[in-house]
C-alpha beads as a LAMMPS data file, in Angstrom:
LAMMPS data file: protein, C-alpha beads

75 atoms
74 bonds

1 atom types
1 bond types

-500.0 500.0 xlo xhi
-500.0 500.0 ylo yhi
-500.0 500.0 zlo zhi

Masses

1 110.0

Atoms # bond

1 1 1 -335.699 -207.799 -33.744
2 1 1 -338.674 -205.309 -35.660
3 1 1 -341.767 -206.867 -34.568
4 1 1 -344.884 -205.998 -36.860
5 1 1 -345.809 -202.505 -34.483
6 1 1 -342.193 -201.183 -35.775
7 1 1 -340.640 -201.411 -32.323
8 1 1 -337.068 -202.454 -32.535
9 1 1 -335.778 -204.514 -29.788
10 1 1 -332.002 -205.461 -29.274
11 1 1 -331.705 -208.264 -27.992
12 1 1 -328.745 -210.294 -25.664
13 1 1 -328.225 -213.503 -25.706
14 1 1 -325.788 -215.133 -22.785
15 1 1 -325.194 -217.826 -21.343
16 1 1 -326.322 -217.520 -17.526
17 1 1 -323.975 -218.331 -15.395
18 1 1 -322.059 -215.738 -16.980
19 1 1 -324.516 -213.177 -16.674
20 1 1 -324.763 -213.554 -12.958
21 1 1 -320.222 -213.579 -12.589
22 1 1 -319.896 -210.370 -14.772
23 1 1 -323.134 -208.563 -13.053
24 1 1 -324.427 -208.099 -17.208
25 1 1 -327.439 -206.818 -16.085
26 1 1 -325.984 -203.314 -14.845
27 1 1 -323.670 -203.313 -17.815
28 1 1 -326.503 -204.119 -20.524
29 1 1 -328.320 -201.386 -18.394
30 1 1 -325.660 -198.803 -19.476
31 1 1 -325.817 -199.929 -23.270
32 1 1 -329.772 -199.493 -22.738
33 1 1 -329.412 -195.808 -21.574
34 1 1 -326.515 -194.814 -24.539
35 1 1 -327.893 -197.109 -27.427
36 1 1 -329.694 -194.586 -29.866
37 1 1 -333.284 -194.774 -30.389
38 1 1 -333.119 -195.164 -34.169
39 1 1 -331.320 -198.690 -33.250
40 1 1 -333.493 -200.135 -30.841
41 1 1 -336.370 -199.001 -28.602
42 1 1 -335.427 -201.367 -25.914
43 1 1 -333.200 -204.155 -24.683
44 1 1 -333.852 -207.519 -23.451
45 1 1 -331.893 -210.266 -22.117
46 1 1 -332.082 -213.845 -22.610
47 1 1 -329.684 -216.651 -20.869
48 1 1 -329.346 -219.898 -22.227
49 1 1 -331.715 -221.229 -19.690
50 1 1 -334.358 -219.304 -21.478
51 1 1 -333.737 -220.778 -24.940
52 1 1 -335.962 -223.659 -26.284
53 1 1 -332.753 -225.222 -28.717
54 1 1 -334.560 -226.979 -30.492
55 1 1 -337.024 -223.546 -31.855
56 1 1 -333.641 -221.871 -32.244
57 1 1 -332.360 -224.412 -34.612
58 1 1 -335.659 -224.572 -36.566
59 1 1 -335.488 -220.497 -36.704
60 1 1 -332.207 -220.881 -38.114
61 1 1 -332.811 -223.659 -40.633
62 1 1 -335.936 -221.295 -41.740
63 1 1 -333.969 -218.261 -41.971
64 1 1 -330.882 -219.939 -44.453
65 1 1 -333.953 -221.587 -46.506
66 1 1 -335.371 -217.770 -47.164
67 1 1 -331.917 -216.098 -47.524
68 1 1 -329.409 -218.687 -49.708
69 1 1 -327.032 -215.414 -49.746
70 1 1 -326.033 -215.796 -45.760
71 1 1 -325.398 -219.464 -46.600
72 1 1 -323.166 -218.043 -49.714
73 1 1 -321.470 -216.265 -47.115
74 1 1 -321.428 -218.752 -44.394
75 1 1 -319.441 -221.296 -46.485

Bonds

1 1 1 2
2 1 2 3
3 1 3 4
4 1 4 5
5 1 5 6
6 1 6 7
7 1 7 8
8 1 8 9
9 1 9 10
10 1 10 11
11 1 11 12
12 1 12 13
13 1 13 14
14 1 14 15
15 1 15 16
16 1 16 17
17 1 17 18
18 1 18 19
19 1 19 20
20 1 20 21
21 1 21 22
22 1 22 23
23 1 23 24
24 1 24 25
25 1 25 26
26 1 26 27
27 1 27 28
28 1 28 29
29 1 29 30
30 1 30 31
31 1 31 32
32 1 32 33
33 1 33 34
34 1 34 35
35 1 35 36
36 1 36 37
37 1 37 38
38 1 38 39
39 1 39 40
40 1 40 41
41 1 41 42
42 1 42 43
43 1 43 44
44 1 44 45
45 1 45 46
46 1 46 47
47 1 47 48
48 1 48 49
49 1 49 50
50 1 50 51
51 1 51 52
52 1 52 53
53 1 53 54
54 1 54 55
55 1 55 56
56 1 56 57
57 1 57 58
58 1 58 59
59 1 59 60
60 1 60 61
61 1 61 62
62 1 62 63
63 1 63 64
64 1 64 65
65 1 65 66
66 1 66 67
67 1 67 68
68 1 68 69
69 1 69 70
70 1 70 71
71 1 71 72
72 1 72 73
73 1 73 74
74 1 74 75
């Protein structure tokens, strides 16, 4: 994500429970430190507990209405 400042965040999505079994924190903590700065400035997690679903799904719906190619591709 490029918000309007020009930072770059990377961002990972998972789902929780999953997060908490495989200890992702530590290991997104070792992408954070090796990930270039010309990628991303920072990292941030989000779990599925996190996500509003229904915003996700309008995001989504917005983003194939401005882009027709990714639908193109999609199909």
């Amino acid at each position: 994500m490029t918000l309007s400042s020009g930072e770059r965040i990377a961002i990972a999505i998972k789902p929780a429970d999953r997060v908490v079994q495989r200890d992702f924190v530590t290991e997104l903590g070792c992408v954070a430190a090796a990930m270039p700065k010309h990628f991303a400035h920072r990292v941030k997690l989000i779990t599925d507990e996190q996500l509003n679903r229904r915003a996700a799904a309008e995001a989504a719906r917005l983003v194939m209405r401005s882009r027709p190619q990714l639908t193109e591709v999609a199909a």
